[in-house]
Backbone as CSV, one residue per row, in Angstrom:
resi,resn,N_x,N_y,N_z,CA_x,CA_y,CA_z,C_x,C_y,C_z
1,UNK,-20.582,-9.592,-13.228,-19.657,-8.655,-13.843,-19.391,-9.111,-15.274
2,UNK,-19.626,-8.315,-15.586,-19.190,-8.860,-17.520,-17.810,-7.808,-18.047
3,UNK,-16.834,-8.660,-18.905,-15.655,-8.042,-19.172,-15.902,-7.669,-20.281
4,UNK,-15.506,-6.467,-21.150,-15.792,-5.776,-22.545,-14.299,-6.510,-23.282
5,UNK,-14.305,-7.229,-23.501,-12.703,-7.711,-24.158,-12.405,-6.865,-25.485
6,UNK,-13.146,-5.966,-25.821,-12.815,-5.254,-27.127,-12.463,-4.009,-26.434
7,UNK,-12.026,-3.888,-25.273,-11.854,-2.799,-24.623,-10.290,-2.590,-25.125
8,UNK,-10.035,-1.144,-25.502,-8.949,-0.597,-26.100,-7.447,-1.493,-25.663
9,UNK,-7.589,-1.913,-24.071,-6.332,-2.232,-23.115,-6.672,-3.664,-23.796
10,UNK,-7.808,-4.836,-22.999,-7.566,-5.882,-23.450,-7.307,-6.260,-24.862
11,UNK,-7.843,-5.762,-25.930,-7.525,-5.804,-27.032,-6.180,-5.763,-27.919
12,UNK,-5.674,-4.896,-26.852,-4.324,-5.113,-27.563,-3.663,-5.839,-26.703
13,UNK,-3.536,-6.218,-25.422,-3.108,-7.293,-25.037,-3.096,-8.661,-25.364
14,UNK,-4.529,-9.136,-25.762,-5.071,-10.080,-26.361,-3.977,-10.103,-28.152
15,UNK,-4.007,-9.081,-28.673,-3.380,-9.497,-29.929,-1.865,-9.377,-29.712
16,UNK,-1.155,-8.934,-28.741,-0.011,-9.099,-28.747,0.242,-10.573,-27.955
17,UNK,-0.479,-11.544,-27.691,-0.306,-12.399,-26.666,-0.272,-14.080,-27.892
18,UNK,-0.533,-13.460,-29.070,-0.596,-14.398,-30.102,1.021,-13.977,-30.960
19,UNK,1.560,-13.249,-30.373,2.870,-12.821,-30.902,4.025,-12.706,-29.871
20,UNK,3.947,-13.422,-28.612,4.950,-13.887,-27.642,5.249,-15.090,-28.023
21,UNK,7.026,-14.629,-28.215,7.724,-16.259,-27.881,8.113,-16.822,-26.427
22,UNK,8.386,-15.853,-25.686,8.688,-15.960,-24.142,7.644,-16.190,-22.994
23,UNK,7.014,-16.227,-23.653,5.429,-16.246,-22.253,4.408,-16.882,-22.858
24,UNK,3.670,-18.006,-21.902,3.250,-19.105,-22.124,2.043,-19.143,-20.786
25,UNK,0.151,-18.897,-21.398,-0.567,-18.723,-20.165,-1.097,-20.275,-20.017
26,UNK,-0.775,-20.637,-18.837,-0.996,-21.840,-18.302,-2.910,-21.942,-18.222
27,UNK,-3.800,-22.144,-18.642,-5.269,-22.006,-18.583,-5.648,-22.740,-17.640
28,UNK,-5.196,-23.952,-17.159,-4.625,-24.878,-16.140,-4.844,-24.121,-15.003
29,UNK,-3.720,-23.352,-14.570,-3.102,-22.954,-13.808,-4.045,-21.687,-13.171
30,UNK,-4.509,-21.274,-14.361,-5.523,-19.751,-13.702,-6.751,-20.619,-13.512
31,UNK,-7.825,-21.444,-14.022,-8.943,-22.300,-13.278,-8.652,-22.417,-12.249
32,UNK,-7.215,-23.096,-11.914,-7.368,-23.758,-10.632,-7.446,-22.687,-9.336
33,UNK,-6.311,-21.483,-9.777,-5.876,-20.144,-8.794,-7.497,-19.631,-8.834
34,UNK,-8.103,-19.632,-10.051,-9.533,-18.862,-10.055,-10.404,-19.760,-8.880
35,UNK,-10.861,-21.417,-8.915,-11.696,-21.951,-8.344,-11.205,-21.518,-6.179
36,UNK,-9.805,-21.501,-6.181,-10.015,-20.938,-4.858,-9.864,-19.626,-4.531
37,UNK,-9.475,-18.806,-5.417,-9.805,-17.571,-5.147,-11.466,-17.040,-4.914
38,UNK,-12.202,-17.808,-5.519,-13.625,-17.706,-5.647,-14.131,-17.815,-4.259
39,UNK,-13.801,-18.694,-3.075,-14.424,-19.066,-1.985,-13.360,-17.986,-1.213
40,UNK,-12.115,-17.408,-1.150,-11.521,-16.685,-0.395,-12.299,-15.170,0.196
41,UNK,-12.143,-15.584,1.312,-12.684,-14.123,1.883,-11.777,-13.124,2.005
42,UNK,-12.202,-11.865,1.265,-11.288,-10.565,1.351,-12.107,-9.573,2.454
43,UNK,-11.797,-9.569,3.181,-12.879,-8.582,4.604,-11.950,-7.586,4.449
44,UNK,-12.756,-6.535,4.521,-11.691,-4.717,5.319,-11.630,-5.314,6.456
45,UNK,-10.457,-4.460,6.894,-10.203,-4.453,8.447,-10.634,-3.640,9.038
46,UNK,-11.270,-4.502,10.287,-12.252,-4.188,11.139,-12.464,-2.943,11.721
47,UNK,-11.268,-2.287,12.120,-11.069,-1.377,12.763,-10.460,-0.263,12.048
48,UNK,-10.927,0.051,10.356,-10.962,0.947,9.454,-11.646,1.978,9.794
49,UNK,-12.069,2.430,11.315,-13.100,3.639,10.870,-12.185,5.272,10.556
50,UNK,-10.714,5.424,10.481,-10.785,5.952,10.051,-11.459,6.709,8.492
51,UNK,-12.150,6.033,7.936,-12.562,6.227,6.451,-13.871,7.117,6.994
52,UNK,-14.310,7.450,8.063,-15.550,8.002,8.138,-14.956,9.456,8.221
53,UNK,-13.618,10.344,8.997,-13.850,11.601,8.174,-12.569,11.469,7.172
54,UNK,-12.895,12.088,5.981,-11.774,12.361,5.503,-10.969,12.788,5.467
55,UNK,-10.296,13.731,6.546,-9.340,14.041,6.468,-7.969,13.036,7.167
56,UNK,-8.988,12.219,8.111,-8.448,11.450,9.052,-7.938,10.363,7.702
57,UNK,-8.834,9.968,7.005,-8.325,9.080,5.886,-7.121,9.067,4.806
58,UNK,-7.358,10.442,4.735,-6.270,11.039,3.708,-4.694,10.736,4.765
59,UNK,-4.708,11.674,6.075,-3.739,11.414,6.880,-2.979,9.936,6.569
60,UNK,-4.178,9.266,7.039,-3.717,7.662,7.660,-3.311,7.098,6.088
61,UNK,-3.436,7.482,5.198,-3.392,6.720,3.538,-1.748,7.621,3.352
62,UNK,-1.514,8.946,3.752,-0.490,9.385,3.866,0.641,8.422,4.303
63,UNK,0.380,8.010,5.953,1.250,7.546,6.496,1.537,6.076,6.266
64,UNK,0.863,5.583,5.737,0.809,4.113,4.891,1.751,4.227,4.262
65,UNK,1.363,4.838,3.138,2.308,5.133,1.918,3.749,5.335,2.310
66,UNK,3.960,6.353,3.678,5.173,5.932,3.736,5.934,5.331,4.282
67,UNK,5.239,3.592,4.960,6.153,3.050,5.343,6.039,1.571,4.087
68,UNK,5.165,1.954,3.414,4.762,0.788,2.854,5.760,0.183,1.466
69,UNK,6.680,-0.392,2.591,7.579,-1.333,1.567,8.455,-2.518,2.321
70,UNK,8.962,-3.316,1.861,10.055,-4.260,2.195,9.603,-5.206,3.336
71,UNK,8.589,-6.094,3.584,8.023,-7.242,4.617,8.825,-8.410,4.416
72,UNK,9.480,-8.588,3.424,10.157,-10.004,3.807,11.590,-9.645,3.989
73,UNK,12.017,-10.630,5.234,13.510,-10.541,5.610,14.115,-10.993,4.518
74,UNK,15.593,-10.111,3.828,15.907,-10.350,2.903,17.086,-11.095,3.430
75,UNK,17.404,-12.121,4.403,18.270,-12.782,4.971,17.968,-14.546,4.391
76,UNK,16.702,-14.615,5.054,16.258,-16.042,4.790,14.950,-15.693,4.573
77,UNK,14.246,-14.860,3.673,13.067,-14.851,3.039,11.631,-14.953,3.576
78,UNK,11.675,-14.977,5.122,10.456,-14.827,5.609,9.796,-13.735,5.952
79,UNK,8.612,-14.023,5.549,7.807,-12.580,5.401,7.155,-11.991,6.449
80,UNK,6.819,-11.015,6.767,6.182,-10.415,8.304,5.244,-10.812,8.583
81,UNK,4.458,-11.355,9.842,3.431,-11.960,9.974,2.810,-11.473,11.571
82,UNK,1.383,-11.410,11.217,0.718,-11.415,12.942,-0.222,-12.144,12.782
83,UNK,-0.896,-12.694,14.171,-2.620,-12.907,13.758,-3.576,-12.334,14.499
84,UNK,-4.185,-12.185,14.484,-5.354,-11.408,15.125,-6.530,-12.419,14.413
85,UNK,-6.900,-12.288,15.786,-8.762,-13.221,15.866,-8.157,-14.666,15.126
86,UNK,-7.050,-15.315,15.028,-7.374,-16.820,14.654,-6.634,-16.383,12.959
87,UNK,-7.043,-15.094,12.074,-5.942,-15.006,10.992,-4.846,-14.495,11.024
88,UNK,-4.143,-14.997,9.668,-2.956,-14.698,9.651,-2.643,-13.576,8.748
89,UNK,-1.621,-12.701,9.108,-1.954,-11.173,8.230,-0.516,-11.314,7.830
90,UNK,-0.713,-10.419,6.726,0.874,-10.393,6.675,1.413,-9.167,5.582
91,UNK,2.458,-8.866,5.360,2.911,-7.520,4.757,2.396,-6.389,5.075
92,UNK,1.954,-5.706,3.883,1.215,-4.314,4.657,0.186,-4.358,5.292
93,UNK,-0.693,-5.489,5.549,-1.815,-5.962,6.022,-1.733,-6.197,7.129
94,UNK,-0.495,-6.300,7.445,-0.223,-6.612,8.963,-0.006,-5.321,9.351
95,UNK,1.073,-4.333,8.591,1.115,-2.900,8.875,0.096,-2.298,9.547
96,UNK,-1.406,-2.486,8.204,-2.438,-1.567,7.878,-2.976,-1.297,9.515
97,UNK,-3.064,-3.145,10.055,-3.447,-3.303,11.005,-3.487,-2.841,12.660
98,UNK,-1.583,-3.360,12.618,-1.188,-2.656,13.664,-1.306,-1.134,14.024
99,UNK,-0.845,-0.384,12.431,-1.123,1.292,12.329,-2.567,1.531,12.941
100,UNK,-3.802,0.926,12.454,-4.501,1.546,13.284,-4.687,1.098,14.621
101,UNK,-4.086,0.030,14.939,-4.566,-0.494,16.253,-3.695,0.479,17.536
102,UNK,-2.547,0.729,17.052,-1.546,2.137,17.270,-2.587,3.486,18.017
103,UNK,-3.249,3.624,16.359,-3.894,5.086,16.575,-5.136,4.731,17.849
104,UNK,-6.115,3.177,17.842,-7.021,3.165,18.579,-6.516,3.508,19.842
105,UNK,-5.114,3.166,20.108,-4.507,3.109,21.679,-4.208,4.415,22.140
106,UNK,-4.534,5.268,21.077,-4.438,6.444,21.509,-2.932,6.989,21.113
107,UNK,-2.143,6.670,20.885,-0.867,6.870,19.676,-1.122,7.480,18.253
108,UNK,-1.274,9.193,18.692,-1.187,9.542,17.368,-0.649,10.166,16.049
109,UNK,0.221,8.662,15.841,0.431,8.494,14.555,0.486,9.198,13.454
110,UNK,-0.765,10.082,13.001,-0.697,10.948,12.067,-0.502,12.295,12.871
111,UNK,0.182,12.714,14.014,0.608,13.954,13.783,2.547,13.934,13.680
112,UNK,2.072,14.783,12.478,3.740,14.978,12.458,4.913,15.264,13.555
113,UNK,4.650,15.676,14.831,5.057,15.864,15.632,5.913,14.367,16.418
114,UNK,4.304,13.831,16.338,4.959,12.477,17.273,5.707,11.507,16.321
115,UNK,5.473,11.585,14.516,6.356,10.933,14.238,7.618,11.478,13.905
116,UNK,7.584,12.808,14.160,9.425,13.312,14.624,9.851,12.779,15.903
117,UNK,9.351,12.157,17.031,9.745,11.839,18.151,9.940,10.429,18.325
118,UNK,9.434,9.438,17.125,9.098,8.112,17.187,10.858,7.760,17.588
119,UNK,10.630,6.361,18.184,12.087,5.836,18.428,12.041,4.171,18.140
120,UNK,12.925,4.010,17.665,12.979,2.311,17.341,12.537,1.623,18.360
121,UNK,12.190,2.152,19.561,11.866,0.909,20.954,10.304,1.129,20.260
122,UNK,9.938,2.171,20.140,8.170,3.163,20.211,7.711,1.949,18.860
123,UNK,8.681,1.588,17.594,8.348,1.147,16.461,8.338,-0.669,16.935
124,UNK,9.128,-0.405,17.210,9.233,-2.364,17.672,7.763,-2.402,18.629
125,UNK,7.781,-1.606,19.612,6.089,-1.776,20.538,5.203,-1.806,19.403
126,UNK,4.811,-1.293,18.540,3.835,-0.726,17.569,3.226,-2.314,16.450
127,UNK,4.955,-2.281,16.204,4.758,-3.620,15.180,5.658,-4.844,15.338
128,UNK,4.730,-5.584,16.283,5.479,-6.550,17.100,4.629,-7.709,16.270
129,UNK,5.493,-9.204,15.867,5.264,-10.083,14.510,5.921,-10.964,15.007
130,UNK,5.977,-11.957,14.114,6.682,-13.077,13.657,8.220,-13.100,14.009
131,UNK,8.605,-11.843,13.096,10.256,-11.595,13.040,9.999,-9.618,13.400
132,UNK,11.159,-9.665,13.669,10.973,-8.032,13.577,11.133,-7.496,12.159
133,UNK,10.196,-6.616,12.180,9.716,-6.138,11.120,10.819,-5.546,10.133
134,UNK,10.930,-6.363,8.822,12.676,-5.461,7.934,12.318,-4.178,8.082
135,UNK,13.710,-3.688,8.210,14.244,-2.380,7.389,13.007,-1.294,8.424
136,UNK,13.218,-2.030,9.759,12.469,-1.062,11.048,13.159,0.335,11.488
137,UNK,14.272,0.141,11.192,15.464,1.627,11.486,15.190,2.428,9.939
138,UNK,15.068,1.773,8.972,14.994,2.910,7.837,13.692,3.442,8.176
139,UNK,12.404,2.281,8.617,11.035,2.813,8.383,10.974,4.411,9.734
140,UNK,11.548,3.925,10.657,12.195,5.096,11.814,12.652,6.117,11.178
141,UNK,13.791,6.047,10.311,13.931,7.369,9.800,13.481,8.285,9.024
142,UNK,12.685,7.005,8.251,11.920,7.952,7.630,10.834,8.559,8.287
143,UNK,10.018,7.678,9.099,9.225,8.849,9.976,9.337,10.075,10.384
144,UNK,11.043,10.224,11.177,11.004,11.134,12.344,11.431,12.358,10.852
145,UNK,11.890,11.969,9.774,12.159,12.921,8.693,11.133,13.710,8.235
146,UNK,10.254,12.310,7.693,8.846,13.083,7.033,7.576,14.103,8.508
147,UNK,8.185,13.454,9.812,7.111,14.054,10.595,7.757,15.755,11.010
148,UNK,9.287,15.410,11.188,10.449,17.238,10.780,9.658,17.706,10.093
149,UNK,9.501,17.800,8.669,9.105,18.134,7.608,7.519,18.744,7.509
150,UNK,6.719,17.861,8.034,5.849,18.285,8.655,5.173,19.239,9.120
151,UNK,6.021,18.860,10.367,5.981,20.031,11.657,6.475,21.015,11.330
152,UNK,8.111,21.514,10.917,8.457,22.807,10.357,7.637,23.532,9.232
153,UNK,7.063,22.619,8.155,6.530,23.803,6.966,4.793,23.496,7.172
154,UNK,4.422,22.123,7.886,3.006,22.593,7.732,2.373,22.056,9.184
155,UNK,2.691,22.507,9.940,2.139,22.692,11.156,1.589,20.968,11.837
156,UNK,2.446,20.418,11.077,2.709,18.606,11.385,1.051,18.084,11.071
157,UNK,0.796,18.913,9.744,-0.355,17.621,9.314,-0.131,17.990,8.147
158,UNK,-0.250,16.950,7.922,-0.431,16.168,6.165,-1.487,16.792,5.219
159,UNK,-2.500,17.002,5.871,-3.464,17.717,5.333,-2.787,19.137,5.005
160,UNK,-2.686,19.956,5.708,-1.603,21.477,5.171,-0.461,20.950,3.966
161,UNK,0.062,20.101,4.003,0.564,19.405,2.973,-0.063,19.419,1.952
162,UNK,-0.830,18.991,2.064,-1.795,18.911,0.431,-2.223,20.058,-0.316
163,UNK,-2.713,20.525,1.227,-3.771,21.899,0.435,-2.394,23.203,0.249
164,UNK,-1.415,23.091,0.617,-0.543,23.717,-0.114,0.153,23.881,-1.486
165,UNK,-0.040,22.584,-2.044,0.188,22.113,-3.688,-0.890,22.902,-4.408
166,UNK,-0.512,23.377,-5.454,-0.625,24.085,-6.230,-2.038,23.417,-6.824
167,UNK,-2.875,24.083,-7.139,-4.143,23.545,-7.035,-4.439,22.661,-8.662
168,UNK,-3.633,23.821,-9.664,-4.004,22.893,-10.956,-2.534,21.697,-10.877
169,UNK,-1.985,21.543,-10.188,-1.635,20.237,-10.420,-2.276,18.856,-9.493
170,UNK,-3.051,19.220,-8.384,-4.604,18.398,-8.137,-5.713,17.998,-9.378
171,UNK,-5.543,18.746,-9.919,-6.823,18.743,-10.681,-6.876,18.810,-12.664
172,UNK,-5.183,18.899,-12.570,-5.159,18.931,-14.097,-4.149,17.679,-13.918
173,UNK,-3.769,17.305,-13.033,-2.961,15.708,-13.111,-3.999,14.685,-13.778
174,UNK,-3.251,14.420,-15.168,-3.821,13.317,-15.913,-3.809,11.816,-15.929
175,UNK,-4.700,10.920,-15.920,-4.379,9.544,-15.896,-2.651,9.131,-16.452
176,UNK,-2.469,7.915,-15.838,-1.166,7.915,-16.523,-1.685,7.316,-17.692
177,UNK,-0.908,7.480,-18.592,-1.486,7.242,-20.277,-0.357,6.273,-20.837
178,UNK,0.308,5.450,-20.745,1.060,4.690,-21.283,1.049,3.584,-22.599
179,UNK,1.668,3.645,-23.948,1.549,2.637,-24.900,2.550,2.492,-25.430
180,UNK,2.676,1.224,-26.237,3.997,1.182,-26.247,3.976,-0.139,-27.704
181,UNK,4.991,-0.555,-28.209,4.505,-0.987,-29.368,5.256,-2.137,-29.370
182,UNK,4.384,-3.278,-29.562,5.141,-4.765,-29.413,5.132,-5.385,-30.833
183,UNK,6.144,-5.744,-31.512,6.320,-6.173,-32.913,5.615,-5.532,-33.481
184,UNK,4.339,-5.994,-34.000,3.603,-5.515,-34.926,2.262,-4.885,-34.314
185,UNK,1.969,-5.291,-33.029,0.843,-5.020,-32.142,0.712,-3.416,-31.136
186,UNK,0.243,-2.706,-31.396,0.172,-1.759,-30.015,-0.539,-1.839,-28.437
187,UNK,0.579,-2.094,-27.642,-0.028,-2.403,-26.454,-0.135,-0.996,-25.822
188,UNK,-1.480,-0.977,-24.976,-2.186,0.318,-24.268,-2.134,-0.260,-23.195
């Protein structure tokens, strides 16, 4: 892989980074994070086949999205954890996991229906860890809300969801474009 460093973004990062008084890059510090990141294995999870149809993908990337926040207990700071096969998973990775291992059991998950019916016992079975999973009663409500929602205006799939949005805002939605101007430097 070769990096273009005259690329519009790094470039101005690069020249605003000679004009910080507050931030200081340790070169140290990224070799060392780089030399074991290098041998770390990043595998998909195994049991991703939703990605073979798409609509099933879109669904399941739906329902991600909306539980996907808050893994560490904000009590004493420990973070959600399972293992499967000997690793250790953890945050949404542990989510990603259980969610489909959910749907393999035949729990399905992406219809809006059943997650209007979900119940905090149904969520604790689902995503059973380390600690119980934070903020499991909000992730509950928001289910049985977004799966209402659903079910009343689009026949409890996500997909009718989509293809109901207005088509040029699919398709005329622009990159986000953000710049912004640091002392004397423009950062992109």
């Amino acid at each position: 892989m070769t990096i273009n460093w005259n690329s519009k973004v790094l470039k101005s990062v690069s020249d605003m980074m000679s004009e910080a008084n507050h931030l200081k890059i340790n070169d140290n510090n990224i070799e060392e994070v780089s030399d074991w990141l290098a041998y770390e294995e990043f595998s998909f999870p195994k049991n991703n086949d939703r990605k073979i149809d798409p609509d099933n993908f879109i669904r399941t990337t739906m329902l991600i999205n909306t539980l996907n926040f808050a893994f560490t207990d904000f009590d004493n700071s420990i973070k959600y954890e399972i293992t499967r096969n000997g690793n250790k998973l953890s945050d949404s990775e542990a989510m990603f996991t259980q969610i489909h291992e959910a749907i393999d059991s035949g729990i399905n998950l992406l219809d809006g229906e059943v997650q209007a019916g979900l119940t905090f016992q149904d969520l604790e079975n689902i995503f059973k860890g380390n600690i119980e999973m934070p903020m499991l009663q909000e992730r509950k409500d928001i289910l049985n809300q977004v799966g209402q929602k659903l079910v009343n205006s689009y026949e409890g799939d996500w997909i009718n969801f989509i293809n109901s949005c207005p088509k040029k805002t699919l398709f005329k939605w622009r990159r986000f474009n953000r710049k912004t101007n640091f002392r004397v430097s423009k950062v992109q």
